[in-house]
C-alpha positions in Angstrom: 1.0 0.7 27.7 0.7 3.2 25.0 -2.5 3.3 22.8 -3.9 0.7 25.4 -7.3 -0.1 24.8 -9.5 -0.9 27.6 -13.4 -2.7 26.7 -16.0 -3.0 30.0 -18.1 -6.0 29.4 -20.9 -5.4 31.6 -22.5 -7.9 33.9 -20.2 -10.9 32.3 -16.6 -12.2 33.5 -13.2 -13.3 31.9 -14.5 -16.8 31.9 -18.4 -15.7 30.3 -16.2 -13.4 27.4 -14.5 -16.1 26.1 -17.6 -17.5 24.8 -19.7 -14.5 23.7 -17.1 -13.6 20.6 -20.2 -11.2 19.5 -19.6 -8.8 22.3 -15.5 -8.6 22.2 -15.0 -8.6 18.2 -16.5 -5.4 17.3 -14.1 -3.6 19.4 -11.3 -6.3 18.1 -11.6 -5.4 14.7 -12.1 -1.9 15.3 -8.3 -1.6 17.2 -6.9 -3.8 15.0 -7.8 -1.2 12.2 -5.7 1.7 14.2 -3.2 -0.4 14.4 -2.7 -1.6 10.9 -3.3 2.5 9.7 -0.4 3.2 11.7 1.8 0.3 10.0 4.1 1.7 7.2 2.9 0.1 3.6 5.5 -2.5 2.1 5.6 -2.7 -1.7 
């Protein structure tokens, strides 16, 4: 998958994630960002 990013939530499973939205939206917001620089600009 291009510009595929992959996060390693140490010591904490798919299950234990969902809850700690702390841990997972940092790096969330912080891809989302690429992705909307790379979006052309509507006027």
């Amino acid at each position: 998958m291009a510009n595929a990013t992959f996060v390693v939530l140490e010591g904490i499973n798919h299950a234990q994630a969902l809850s700690r939205s702390g841990l997972i939206l940092p790096q969330l917001l912080q891809f989302l960002g690429r992705v909307e620089a790379t979006l052309p600009t509507s006027r």
